[in-house]
N, C-alpha and C positions, 0 to 999 in steps of 0.2 A: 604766523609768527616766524620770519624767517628767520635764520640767526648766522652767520659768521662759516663758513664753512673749511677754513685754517683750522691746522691742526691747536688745542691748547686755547682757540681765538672763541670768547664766549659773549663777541659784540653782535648786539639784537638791534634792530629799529626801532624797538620799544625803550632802547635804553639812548635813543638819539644819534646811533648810527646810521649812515647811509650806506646802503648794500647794492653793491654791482654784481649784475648776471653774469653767469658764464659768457662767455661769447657763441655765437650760434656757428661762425665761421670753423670748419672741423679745426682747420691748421692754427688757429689762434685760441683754440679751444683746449687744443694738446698744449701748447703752452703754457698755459695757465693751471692746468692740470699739472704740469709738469713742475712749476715755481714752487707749487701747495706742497709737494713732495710726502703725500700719503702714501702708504704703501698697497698696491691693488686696488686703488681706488677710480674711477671714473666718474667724471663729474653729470648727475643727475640735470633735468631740465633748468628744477628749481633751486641749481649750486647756484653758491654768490658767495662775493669776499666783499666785506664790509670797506669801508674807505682809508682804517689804518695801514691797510698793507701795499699803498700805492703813494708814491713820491708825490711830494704836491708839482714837482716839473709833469707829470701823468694827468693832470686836469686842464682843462680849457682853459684861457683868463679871462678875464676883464669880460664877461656875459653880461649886458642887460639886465635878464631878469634874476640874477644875482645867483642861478642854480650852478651849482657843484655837480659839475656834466666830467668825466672822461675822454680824453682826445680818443680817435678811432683806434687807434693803432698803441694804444695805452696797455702796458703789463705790469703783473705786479711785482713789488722788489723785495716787500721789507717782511719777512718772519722771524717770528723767536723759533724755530724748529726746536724740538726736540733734545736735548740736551743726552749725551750716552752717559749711560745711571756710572756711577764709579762703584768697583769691587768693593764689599764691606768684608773685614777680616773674619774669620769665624769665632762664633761666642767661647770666650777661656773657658774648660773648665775647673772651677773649683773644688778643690780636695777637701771630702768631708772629716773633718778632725772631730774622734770620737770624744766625747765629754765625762 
């Protein structure tokens, strides 16, 4: 059950996405490690990023057997990262008014 390895990203192949592996290539590998922007993470054998996070200029064309392949040298571009939380003001407190 692969799933999506982006941060926030909770697209599975069960749910009809298509999931690309890490690259095996170390320097293309840190790359791609590097777009994902986890913090202290390093990507496992079995990391993969599903197919939304890559430009459709990043796939092959016009294939024959109609498969949804990655050029070699394909990186990925598009995340919703992480959004920095905004300060909440702190709770008023209310003066108890005796009855």
């Amino acid at each position: 059950m692969p799933c999506c390895s982006a941060w926030g990203c909770s697209n599975r192949s069960e749910k009809g996405f298509k999931l690309f592996k890490f690259p095996r290539n170390p320097a293309r590998r840190k790359i791609w490690e590097v777009r994902v922007k986890r913090k202290n993470w390093v990507a496992s054998s079995s990391a993969s990023l599903c197919e939304v996070h890559f430009d459709p200029s990043q796939f092959e064309t016009k294939r024959a057997d109609g498969i949804r392949k990655l050029k070699p040298n394909a990186v990925p571009t598009i995340f919703s990262h992480r959004r920095v939380p905004t300060r909440r003001k702190p709770p008023t407190v209310k003066k108890h008014q005796p009855s």
